[in-house]
OpenMM code with the backbone's topology and positions (N, CA, C; nanometers):
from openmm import Vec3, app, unit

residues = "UNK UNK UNK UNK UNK UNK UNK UNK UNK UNK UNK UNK UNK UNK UNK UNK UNK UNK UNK UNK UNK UNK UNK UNK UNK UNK UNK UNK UNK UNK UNK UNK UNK UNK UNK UNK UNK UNK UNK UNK UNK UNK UNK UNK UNK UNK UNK UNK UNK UNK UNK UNK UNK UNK UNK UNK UNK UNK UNK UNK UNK UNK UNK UNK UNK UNK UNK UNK UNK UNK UNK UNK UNK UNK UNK UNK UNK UNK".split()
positions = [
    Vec3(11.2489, 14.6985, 11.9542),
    Vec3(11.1431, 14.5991, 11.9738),
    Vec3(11.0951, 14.5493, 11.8372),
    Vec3(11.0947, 14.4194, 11.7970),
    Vec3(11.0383, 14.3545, 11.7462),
    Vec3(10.9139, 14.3247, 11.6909),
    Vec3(10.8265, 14.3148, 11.6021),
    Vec3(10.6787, 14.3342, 11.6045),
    Vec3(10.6502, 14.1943, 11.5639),
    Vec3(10.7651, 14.1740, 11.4598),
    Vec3(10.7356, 14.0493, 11.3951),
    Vec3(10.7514, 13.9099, 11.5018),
    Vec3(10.6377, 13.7816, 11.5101),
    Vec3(10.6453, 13.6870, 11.5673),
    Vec3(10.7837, 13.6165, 11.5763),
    Vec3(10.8268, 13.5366, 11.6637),
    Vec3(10.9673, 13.4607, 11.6370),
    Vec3(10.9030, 13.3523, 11.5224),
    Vec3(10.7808, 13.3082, 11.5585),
    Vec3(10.7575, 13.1454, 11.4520),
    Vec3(10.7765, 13.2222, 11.2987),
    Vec3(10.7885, 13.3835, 11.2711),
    Vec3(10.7534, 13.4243, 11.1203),
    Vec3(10.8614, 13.4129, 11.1171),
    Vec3(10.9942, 13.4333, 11.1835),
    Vec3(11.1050, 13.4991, 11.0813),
    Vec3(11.1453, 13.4248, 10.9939),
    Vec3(11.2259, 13.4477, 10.8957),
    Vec3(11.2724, 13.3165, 10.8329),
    Vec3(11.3781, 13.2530, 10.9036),
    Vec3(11.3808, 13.1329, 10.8490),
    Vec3(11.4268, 13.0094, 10.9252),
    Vec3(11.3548, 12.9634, 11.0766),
    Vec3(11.2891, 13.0239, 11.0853),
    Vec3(11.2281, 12.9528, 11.2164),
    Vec3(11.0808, 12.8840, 11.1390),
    Vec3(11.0579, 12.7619, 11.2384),
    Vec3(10.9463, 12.6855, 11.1676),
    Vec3(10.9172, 12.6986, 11.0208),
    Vec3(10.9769, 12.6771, 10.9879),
    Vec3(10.9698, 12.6559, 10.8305),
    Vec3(10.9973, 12.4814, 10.7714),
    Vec3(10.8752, 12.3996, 10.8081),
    Vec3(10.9169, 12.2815, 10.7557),
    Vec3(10.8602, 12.2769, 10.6666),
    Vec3(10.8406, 12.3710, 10.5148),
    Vec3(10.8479, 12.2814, 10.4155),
    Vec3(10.9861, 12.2903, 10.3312),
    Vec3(11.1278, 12.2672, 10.3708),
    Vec3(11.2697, 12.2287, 10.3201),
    Vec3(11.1706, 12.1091, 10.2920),
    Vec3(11.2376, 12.0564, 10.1474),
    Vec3(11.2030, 11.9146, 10.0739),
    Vec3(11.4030, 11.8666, 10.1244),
    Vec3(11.4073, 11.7478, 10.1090),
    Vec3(11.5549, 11.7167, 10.0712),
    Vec3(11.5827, 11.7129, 9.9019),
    Vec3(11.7161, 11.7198, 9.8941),
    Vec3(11.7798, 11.7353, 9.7837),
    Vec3(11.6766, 11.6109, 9.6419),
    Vec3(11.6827, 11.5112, 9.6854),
    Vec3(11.5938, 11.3911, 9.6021),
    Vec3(11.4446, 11.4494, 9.5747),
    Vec3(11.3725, 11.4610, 9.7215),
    Vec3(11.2372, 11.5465, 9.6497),
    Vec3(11.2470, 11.6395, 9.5977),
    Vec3(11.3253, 11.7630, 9.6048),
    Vec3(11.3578, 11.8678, 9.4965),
    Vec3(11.3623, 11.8243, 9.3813),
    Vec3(11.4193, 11.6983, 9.3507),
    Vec3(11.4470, 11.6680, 9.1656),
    Vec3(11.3477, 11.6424, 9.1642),
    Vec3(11.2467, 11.5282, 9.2349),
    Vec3(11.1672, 11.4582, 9.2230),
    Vec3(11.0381, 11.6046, 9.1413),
    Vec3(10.9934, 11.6873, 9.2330),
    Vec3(10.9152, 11.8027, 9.1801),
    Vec3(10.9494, 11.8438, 9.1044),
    Vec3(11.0949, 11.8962, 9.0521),
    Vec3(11.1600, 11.9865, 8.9210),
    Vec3(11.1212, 11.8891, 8.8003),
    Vec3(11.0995, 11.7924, 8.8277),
    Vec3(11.0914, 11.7173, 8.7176),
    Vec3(10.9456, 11.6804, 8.6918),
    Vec3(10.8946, 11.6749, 8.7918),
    Vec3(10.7060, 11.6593, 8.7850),
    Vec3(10.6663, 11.7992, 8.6896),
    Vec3(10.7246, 11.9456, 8.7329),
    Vec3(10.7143, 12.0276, 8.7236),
    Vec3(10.7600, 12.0556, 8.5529),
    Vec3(10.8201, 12.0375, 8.4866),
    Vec3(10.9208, 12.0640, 8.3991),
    Vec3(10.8591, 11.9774, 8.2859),
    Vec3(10.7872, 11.8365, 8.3230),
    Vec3(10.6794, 11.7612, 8.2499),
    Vec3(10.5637, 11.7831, 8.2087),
    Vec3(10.5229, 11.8508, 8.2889),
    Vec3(10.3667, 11.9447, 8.2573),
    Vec3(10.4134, 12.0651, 8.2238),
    Vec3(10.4978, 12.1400, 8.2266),
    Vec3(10.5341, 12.2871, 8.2324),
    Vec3(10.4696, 12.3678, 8.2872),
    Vec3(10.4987, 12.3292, 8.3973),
    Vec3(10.4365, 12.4483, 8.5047),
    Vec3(10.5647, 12.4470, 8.6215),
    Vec3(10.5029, 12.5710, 8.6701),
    Vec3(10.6136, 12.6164, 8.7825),
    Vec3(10.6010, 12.5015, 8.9400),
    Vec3(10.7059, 12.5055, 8.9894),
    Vec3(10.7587, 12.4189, 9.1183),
    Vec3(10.6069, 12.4179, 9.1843),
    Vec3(10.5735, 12.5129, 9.2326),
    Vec3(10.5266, 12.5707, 9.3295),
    Vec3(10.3011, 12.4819, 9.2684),
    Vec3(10.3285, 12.5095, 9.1383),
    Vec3(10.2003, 12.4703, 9.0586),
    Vec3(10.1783, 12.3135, 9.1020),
    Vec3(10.3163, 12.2396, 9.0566),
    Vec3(10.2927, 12.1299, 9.0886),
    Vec3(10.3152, 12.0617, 9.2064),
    Vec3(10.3024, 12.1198, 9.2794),
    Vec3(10.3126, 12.1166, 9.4389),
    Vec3(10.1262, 12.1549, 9.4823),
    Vec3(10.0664, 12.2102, 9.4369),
    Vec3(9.9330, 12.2443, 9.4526),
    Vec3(9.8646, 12.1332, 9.3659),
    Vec3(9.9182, 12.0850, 9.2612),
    Vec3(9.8129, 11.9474, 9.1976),
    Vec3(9.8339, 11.8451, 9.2767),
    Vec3(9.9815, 11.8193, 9.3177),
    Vec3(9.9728, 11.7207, 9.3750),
    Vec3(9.8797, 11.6867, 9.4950),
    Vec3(9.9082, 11.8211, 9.5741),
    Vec3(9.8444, 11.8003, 9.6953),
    Vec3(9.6570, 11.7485, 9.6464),
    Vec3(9.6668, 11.8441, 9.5607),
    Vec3(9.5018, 11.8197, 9.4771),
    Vec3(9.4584, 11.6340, 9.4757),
    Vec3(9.5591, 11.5952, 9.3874),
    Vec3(9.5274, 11.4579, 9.3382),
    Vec3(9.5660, 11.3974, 9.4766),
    Vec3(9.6362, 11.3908, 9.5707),
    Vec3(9.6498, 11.3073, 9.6992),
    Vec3(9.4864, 11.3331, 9.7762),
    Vec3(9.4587, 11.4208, 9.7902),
    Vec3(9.2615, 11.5193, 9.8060),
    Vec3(9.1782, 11.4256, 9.7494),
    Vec3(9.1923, 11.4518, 9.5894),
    Vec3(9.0945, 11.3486, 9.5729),
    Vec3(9.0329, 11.1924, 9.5624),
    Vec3(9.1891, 11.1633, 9.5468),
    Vec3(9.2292, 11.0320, 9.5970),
    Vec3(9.1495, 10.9498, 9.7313),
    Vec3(9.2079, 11.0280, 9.8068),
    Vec3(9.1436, 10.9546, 9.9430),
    Vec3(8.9841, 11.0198, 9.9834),
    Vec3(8.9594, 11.1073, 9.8797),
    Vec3(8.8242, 11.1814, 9.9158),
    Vec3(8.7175, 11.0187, 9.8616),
    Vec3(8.7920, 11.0033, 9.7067),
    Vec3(8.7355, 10.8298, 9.6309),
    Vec3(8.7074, 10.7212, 9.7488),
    Vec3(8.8498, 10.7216, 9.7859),
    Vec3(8.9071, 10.6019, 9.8822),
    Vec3(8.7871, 10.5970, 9.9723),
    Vec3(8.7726, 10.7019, 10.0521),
    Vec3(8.6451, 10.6841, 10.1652),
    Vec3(8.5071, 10.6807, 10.1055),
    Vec3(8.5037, 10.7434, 9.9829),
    Vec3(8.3153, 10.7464, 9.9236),
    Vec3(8.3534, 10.5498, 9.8999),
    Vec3(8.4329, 10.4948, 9.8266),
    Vec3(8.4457, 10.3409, 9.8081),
    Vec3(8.4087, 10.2653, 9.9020),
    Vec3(8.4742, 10.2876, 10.0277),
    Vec3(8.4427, 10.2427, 10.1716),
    Vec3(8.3406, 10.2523, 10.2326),
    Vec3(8.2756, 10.3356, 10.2106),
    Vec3(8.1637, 10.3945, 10.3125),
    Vec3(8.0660, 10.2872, 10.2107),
    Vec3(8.0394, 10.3122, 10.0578),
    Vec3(7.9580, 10.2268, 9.9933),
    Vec3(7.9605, 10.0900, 9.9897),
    Vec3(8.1102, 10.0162, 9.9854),
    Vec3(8.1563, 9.8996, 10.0071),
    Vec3(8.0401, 9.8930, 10.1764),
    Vec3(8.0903, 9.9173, 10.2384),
    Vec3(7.9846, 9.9282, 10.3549),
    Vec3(7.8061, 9.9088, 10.3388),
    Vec3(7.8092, 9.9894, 10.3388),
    Vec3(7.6304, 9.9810, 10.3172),
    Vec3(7.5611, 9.8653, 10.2196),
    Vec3(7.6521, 9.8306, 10.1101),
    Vec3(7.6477, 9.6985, 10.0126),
    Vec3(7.6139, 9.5848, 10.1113),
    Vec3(7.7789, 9.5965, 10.2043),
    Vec3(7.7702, 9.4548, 10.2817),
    Vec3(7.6209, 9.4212, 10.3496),
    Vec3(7.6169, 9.5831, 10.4530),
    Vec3(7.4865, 9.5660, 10.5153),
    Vec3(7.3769, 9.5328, 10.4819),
    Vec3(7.3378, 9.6235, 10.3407),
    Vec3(7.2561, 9.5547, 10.2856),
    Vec3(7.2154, 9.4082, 10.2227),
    Vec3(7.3037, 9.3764, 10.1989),
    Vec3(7.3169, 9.2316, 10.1318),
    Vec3(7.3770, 9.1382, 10.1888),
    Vec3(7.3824, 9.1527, 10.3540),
    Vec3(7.4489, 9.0697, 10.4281),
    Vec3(7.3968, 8.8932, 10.4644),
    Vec3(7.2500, 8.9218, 10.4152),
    Vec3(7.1712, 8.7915, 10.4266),
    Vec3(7.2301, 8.7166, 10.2802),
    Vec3(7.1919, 8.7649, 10.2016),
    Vec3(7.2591, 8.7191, 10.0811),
    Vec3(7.4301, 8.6638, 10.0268),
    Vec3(7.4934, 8.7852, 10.0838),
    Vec3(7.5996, 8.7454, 10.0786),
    Vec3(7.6645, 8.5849, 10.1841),
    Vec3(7.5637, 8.6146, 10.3134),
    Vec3(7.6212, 8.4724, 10.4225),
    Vec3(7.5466, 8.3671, 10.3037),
    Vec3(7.4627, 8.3322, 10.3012),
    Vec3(7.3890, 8.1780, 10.2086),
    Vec3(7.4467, 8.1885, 10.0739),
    Vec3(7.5285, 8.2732, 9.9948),
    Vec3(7.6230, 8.2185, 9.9161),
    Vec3(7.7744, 8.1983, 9.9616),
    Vec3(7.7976, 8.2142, 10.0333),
    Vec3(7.9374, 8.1951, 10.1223),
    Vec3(7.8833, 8.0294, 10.1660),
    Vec3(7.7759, 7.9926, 10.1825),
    Vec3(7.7526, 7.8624, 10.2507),
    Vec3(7.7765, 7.7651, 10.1254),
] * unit.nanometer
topology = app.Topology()
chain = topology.addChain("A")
for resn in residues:
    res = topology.addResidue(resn, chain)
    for name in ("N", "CA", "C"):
        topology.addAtom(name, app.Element.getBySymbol(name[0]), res)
């Protein structure tokens, strides 16, 4: 009997395989900063994080601008 889950063993559910192209693509992200595969696989994910963390604080303020200044903004549009 078995203890271990089927989803643990290896090769089962294991989608993070990159293909052959993203492999270079990281060895080489990796190899530029000098840090290990695995390092720059954790910044990246980092900088994609804070990226869109920007993206929505931009939006949400772009927002409240409009609202606020929506009288203003229509009578210079006129």
């Amino acid at each position: 009997m078995c203890v271990i889950p089927e989803w643990y063993r290896p090769g089962h559910g294991d989608d993070s395989a990159a293909d052959p192209d993203d492999e270079r693509v990281l060895a080489a992200l990796a190899a530029e900063d000098g840090i290990s595969r695995q390092e720059a696989t954790i910044r990246a994910i980092h900088e994609v994080a804070a990226r869109r963390g920007h993206e929505r604080d931009v939006r949400t303020l772009s927002a409240a601008a409009r609202d606020r200044y929506a009288d203003l903004l229509d009578r210079l549009g006129r």
